[in-house]
PAPATOR-544094 format. One record per residue (C-alpha): residue number from 0; x, y, z. Coordinates in nm, 2 decimals, always signed. Each point is the difference from the previous one (the first is absolute). Last residue first. Layout:
+-----+--------+--------+--------+
: pos :      x :      y :      z :
+-----+--------+--------+--------+
: NUM :      X :      Y :      Z :
...
+-----+--------+--------+--------+
END
This chain:
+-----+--------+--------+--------+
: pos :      x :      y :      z :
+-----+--------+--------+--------+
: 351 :  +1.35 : +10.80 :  -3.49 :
: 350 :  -0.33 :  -0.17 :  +0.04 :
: 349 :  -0.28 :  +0.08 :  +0.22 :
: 348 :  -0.27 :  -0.28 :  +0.09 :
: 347 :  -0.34 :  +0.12 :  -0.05 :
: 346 :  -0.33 :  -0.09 :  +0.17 :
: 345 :  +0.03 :  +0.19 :  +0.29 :
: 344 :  +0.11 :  +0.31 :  -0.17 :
: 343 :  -0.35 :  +0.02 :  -0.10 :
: 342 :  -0.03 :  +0.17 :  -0.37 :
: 341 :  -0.14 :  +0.35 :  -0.14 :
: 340 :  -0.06 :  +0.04 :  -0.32 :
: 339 :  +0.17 :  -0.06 :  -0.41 :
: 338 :  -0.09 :  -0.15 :  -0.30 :
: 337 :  +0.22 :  +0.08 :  -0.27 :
: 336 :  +0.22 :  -0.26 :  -0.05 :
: 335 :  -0.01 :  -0.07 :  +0.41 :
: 334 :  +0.06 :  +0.22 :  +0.23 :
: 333 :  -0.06 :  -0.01 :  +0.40 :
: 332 :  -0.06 :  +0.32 :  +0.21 :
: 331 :  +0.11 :  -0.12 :  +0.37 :
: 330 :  -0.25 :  -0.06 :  +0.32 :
: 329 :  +0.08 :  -0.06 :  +0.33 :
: 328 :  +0.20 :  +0.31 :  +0.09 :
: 327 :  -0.27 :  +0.24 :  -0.13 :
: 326 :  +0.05 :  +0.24 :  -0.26 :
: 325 :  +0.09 :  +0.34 :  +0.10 :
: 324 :  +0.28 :  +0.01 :  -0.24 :
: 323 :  +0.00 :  -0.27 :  -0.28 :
: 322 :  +0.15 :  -0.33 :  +0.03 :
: 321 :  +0.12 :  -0.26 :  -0.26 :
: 320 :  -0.09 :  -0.34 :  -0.17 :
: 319 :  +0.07 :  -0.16 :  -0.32 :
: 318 :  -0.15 :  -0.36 :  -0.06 :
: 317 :  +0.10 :  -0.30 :  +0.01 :
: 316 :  -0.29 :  -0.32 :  +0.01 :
: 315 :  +0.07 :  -0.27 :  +0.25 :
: 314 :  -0.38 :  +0.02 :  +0.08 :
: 313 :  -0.23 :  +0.18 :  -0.16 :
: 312 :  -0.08 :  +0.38 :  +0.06 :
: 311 :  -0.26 :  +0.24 :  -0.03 :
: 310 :  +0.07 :  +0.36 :  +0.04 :
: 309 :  -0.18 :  +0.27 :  +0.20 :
: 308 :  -0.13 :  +0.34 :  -0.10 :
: 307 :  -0.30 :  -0.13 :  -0.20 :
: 306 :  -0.14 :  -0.19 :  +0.31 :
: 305 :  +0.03 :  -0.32 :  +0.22 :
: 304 :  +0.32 :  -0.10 :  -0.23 :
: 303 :  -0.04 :  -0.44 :  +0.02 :
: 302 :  +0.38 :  -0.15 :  +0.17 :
: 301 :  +0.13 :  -0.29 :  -0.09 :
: 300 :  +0.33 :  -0.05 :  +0.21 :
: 299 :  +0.34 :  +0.02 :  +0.04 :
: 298 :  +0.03 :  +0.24 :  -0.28 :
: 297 :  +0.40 :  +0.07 :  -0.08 :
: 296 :  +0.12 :  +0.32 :  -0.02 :
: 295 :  +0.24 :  +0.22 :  -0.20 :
: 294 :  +0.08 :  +0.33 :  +0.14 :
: 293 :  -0.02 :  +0.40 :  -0.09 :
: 292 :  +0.16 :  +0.23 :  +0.22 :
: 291 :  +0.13 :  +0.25 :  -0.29 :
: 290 :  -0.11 :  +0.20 :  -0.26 :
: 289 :  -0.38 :  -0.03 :  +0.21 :
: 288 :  -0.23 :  -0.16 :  -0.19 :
: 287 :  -0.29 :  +0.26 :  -0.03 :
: 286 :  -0.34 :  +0.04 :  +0.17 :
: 285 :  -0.29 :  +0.21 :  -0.16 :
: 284 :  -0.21 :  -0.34 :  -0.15 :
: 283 :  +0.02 :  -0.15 :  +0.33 :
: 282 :  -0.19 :  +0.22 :  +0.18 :
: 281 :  +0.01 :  -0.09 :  +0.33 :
: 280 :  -0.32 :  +0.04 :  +0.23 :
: 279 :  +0.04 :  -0.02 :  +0.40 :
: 278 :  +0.36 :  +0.05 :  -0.01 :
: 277 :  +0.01 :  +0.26 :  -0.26 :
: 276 :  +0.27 :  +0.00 :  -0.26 :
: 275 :  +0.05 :  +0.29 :  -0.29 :
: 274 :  -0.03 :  +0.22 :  +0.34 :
: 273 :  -0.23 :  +0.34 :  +0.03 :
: 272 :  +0.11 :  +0.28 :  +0.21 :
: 271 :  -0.24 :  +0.15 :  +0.24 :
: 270 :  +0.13 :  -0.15 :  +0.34 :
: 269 :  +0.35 :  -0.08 :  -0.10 :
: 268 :  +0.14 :  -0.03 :  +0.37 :
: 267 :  -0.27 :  -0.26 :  +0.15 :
: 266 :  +0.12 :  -0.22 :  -0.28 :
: 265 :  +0.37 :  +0.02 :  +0.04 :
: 264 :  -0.09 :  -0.03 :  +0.39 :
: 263 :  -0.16 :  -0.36 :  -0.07 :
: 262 :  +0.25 :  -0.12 :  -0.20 :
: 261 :  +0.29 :  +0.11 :  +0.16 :
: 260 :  -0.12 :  -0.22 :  +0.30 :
: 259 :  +0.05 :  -0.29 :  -0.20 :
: 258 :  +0.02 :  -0.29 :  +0.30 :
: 257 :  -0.28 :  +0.15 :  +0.15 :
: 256 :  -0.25 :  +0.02 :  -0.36 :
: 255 :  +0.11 :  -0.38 :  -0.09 :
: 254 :  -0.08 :  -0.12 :  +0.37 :
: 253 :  -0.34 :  +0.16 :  -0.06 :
: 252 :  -0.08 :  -0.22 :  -0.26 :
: 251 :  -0.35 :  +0.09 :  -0.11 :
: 250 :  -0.16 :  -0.28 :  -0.17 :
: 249 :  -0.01 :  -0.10 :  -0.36 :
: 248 :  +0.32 :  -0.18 :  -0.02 :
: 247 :  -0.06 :  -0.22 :  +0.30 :
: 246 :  -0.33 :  -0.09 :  -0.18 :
: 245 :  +0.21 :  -0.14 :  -0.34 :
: 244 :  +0.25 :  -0.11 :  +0.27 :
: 243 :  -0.24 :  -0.25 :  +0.12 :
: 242 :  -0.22 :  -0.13 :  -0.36 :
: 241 :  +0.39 :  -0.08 :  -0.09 :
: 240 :  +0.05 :  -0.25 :  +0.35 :
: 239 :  -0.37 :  -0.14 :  -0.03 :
: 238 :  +0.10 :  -0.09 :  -0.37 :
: 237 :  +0.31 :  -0.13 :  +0.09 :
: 236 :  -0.15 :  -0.21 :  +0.28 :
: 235 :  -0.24 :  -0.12 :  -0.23 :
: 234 :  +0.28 :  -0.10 :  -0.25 :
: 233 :  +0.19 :  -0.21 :  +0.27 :
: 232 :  -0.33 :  -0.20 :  +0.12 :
: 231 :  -0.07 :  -0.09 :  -0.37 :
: 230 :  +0.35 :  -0.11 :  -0.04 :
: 229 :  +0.02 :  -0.21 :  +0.28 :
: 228 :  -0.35 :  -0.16 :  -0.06 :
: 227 :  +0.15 :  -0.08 :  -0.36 :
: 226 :  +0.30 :  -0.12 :  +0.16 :
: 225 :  -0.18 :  -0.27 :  +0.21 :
: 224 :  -0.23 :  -0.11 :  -0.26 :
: 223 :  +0.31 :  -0.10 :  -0.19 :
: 222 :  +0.15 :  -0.15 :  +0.32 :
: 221 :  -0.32 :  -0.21 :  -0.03 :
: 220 :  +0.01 :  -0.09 :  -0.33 :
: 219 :  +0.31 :  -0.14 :  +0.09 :
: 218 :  -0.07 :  -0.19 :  +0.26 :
: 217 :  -0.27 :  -0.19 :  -0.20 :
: 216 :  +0.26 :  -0.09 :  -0.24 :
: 215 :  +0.23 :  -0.11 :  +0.23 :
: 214 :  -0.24 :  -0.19 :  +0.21 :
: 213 :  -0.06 :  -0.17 :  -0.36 :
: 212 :  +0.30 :  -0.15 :  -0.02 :
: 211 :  +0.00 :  -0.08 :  +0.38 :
: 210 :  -0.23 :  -0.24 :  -0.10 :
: 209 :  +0.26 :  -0.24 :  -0.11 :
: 208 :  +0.05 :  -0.03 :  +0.37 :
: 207 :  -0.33 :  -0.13 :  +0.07 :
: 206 :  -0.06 :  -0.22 :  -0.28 :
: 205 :  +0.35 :  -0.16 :  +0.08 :
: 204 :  -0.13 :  -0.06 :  +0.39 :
: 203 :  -0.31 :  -0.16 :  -0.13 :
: 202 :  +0.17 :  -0.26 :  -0.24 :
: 201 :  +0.31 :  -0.06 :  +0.27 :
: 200 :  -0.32 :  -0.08 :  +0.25 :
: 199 :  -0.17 :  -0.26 :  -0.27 :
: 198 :  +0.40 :  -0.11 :  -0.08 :
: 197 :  +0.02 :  -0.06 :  +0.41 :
: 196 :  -0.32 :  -0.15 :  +0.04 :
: 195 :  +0.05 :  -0.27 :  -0.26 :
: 194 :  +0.34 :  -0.07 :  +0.08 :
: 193 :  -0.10 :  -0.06 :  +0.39 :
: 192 :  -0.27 :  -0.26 :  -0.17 :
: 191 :  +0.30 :  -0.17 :  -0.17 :
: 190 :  +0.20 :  +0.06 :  +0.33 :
: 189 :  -0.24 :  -0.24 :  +0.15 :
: 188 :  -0.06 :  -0.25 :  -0.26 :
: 187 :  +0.37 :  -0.04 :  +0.03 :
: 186 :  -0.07 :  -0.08 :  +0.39 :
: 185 :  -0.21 :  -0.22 :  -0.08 :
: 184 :  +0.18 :  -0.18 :  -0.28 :
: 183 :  +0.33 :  -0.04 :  +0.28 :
: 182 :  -0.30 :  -0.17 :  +0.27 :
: 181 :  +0.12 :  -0.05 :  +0.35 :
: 180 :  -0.34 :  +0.07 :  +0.11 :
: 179 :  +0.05 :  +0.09 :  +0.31 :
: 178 :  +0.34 :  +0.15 :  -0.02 :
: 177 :  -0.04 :  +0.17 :  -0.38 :
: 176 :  -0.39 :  +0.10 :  -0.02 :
: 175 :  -0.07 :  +0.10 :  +0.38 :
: 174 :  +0.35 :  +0.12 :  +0.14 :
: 173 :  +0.10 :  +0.14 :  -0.34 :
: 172 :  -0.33 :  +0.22 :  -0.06 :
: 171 :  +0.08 :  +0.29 :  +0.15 :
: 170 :  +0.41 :  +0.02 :  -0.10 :
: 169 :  -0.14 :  -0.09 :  -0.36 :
: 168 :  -0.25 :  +0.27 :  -0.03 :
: 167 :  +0.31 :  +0.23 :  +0.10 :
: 166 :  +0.22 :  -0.09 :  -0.23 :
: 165 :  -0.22 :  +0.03 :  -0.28 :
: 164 :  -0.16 :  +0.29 :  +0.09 :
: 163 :  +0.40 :  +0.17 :  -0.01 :
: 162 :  -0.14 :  +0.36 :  -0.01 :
: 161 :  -0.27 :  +0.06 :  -0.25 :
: 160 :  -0.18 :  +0.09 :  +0.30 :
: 159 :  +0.18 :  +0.33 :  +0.13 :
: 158 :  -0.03 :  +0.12 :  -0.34 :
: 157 :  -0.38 :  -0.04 :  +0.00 :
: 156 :  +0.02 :  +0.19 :  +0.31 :
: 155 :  +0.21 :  +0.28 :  -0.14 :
: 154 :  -0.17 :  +0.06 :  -0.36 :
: 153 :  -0.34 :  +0.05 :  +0.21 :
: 152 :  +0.14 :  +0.24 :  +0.20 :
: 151 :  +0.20 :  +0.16 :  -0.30 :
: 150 :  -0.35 :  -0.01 :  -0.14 :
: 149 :  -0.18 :  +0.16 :  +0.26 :
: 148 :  +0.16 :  +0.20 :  +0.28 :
: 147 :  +0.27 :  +0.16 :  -0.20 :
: 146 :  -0.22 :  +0.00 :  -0.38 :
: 145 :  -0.26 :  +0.16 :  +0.21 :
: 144 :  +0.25 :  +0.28 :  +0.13 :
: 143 :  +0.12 :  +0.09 :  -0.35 :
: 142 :  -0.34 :  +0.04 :  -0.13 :
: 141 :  -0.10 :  +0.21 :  +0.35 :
: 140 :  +0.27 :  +0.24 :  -0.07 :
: 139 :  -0.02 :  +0.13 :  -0.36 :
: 138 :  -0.38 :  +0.04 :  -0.11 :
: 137 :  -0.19 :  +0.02 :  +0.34 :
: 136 :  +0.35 :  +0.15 :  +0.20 :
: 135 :  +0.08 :  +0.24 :  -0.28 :
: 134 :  -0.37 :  +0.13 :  -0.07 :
: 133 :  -0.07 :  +0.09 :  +0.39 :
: 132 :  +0.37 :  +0.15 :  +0.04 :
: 131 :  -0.07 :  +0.22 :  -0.32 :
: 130 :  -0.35 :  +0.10 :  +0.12 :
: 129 :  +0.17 :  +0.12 :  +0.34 :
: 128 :  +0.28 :  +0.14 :  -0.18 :
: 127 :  -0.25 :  +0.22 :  -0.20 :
: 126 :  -0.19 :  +0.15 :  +0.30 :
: 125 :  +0.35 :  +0.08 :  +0.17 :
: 124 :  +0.06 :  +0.18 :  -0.30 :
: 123 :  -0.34 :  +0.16 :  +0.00 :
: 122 :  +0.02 :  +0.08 :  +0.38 :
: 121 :  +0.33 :  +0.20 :  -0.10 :
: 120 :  -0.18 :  +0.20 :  -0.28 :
: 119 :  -0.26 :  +0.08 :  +0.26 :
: 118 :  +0.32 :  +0.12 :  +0.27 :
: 117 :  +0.20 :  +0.17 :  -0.29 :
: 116 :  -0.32 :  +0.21 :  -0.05 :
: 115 :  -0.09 :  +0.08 :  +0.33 :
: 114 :  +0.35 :  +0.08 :  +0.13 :
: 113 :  +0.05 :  +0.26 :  -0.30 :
: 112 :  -0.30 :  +0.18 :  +0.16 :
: 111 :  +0.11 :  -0.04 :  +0.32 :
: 110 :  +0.29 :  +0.15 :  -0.07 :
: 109 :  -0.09 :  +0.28 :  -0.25 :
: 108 :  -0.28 :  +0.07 :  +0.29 :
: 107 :  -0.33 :  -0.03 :  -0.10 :
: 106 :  -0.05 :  -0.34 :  +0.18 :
: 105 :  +0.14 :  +0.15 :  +0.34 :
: 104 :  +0.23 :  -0.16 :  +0.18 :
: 103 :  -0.20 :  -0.25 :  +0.19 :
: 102 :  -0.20 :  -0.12 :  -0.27 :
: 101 :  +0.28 :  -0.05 :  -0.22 :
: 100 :  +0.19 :  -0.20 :  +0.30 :
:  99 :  -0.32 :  -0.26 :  -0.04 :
:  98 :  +0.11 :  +0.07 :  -0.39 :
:  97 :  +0.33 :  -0.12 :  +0.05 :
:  96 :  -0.09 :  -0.26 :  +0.26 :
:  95 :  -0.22 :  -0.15 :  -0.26 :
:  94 :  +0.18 :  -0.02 :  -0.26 :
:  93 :  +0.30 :  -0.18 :  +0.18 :
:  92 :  -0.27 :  -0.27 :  +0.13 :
:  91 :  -0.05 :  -0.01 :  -0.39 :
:  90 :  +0.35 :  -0.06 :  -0.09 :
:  89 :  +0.08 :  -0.27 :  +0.30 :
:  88 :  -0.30 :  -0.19 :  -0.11 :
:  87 :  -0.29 :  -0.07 :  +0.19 :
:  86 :  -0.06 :  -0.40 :  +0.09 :
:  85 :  -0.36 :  -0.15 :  -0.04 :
:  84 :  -0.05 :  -0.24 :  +0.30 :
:  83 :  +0.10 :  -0.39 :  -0.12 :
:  82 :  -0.21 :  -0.26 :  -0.09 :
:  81 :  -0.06 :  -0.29 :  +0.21 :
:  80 :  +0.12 :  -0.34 :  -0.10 :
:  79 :  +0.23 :  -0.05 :  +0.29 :
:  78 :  +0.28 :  -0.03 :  -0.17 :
:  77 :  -0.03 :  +0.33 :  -0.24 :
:  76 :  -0.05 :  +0.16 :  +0.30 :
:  75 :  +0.30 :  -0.12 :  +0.14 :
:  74 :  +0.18 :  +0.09 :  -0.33 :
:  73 :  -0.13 :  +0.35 :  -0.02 :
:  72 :  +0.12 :  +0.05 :  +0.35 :
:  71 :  +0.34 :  -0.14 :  -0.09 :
:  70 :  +0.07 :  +0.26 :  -0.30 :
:  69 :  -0.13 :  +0.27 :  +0.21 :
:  68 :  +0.28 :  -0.07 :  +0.24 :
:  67 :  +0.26 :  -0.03 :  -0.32 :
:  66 :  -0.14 :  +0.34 :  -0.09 :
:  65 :  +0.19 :  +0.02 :  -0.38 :
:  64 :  -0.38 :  -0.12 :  -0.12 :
:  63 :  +0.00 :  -0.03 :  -0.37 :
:  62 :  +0.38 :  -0.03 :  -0.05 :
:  61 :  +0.02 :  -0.25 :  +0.24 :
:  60 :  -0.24 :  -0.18 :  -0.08 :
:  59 :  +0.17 :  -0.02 :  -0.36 :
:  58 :  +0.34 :  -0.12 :  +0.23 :
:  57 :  -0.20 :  -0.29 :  +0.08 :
:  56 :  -0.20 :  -0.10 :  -0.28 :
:  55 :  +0.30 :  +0.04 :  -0.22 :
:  54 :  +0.26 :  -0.21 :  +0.22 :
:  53 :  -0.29 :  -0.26 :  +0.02 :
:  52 :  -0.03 :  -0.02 :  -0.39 :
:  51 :  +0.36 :  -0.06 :  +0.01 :
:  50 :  +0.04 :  -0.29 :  +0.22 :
:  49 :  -0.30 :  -0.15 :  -0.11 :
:  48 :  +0.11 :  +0.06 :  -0.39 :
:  47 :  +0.33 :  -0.18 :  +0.06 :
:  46 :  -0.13 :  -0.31 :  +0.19 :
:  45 :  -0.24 :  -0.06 :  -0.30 :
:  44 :  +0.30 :  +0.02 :  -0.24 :
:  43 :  +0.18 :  -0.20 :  +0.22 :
:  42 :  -0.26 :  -0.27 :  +0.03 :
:  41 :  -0.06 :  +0.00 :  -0.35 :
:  40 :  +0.33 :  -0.04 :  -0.06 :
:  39 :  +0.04 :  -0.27 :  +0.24 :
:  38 :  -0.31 :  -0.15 :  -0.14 :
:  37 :  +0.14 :  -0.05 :  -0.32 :
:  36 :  +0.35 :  -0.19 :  +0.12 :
:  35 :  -0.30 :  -0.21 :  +0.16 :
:  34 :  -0.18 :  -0.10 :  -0.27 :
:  33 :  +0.31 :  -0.07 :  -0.22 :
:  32 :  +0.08 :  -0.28 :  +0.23 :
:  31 :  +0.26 :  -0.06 :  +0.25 :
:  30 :  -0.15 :  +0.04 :  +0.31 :
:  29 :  -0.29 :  -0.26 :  -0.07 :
:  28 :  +0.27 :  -0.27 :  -0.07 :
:  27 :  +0.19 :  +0.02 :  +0.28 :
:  26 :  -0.39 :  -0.03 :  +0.24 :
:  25 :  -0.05 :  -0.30 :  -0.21 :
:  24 :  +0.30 :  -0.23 :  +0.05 :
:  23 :  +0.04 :  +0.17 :  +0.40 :
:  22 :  -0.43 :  -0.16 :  -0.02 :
:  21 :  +0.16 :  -0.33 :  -0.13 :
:  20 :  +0.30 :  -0.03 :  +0.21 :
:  19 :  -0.27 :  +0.06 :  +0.32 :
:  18 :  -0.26 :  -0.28 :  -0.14 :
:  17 :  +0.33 :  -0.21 :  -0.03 :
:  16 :  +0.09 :  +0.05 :  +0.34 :
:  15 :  -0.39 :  -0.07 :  +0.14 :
:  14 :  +0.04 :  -0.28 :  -0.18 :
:  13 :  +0.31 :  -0.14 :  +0.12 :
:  12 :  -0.12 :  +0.08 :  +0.36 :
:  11 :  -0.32 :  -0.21 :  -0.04 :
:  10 :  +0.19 :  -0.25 :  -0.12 :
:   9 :  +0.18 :  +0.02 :  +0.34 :
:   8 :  -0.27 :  +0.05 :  +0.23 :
:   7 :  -0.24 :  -0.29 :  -0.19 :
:   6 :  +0.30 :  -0.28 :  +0.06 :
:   5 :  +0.05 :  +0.12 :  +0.38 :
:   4 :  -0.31 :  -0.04 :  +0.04 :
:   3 :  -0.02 :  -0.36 :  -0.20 :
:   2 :  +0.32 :  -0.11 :  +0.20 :
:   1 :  -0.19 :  +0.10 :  +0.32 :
:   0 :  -0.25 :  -0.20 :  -0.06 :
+-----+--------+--------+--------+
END
């Protein structure tokens, strides 16, 4: 009887030896086919765009919201499914302390009046940015985050199971199928159904990454969606920033009549004699280039004449500029051909 156990123990052992030489056999193999030299590069390429896309997302957030405290707030929130409170920009709560400190000043005053314009052209910057956050993080962000927590998720786990299944099935079944039974053709049934699973799962995980293809593509006409919201915020801001010193232009600068004292005394002096330039209405017909003092400059901006006596301008444009006595400090007579009116120096850029 003991013979017999003996017997069964030791055939049982050659079998379980040769089920182990066969699975070594098999698991050789499987590393040195085609299929897997493939799924390295897919692997990599998968790895690649994970690491990168999450370098993006990260430092994009960044750019949206520099607050790194606001940043988390938005993110606990965002984890407990409750939408976040409505946060002012830093350009409108600007706004509104400049024409809170209007109110105090006096709204009539050049400087409260200035502070009222540059404070509603402020709110609409900050107005802007808000709509270019909200457009950025529904069209840019939230596509890269999904592809994060969803299918490099879903790439991970089913990479985690392509792992050695065949080794593993046979470690869990080897004290029922190899030492019990003792059976070599069990055991190779064993790995076959192993196999089976582990070319199914291969199958599924080479789907997976070979969808990172199209995670390009999508990607990309997200970035695309991304520029065009950055552009469209940029312009409105320019706009909002022209519309501003077009006002500025048209109020009394005060600072302009201290820092010119001259000015004011030349005109208090020549009570009775008429000038070729009057402040409140030049007339551009009766002024003359000077023989000298004239400049070249270069329009920064577009700018729309609000009258006859003005000049419109487009941008990167040169045109001749120059000063005329009792003209104020802020504006310039700008030539071009023969068009010719007054000019913000704002929107110029002397040259030498």
């Amino acid at each position: 009887m003991d013979f017999n156990v003996k017997k069964i123990a030791c055939g049982a052992g050659l079998f379980f030896t040769r089920a182990v030489q066969f699975t070594e056999e098999k698991l050789g193999q499987a590393e040195k086919t085609e299929l897997d030299a493939h799924f390295e590069n897919l692997m990599s390429r998968a790895d690649c765009t994970k690491n990168w896309t999450e370098k993006i997302y990260r430092q994009t957030e960044v750019l949206l919201q520099p607050n790194p405290s606001a940043r988390i707030e938005e993110f606990l929130y965002e984890k407990l499914d409750r939408k976040a409170p409505s946060r002012i920009t830093n350009a409108e709560l600007l706004g509104q302390y400049m024409q809170d400190a209007a109110k105090e000043f006096g709204p009539g005053t050049p400087y409260g009046s200035t502070l009222i314009e540059v404070g509603e052209c402020e709110r609409r910057l900050g107005a802007a940015e808000r709509e270019f956050l909200q457009t950025s993080a529904i069209s840019f962000l939230t596509p890269l985050r999904n592809f994060l927590e969803g299918d490099w998720r879903t790439i991970s786990v089913s990479l985690k199971h392509r792992t050695n299944p065949l080794q593993y099935d046979f470690q869990e079944t080897r004290p029922r199928n190899y030492v019990l039974s003792a059976s070599a053709s069990a055991a190779e049934h064993e790995l076959r159904v192993a196999q089976t699973e582990f070319d199914r799962q291969a199958e599924v995980t080479r789907l997976l990454l070979e969808g990172i293809s199209s995670t390009h593509v999508n990607h990309l006409r997200c970035l695309h969606e991304f520029v065009e919201a950055q552009a469209a915020y940029y312009k409105r801001c320019h706009f909002h920033m022209q519309e501003l010193q077009k006002e500025l232009g048209r109020l009394p600068n005060a600072f302009a009549l201290n820092s010119n004292p001259s000015v004011a005394t030349a005109g208090s002096a020549s009570e009775g004699i008429s000038s070729p330039v009057e402040t409140d209405t030049l007339k551009i017909e009766e002024v003359q280039a000077p023989a000298t003092g004239t400049r070249k400059a270069k329009v920064l901006y577009d700018y729309d004449a609000a009258d006859s006596s003005e000049l419109s301008l487009l941008a990167d444009e040169l045109i001749t500029v120059y000063t005329v006595p009792g003209m104020d400090s802020d504006w310039l007579i700008g030539e071009r051909g023969n068009q010719k009116g007054k000019v913000p120096v704002t929107y110029l850029e002397l040259l030498s």
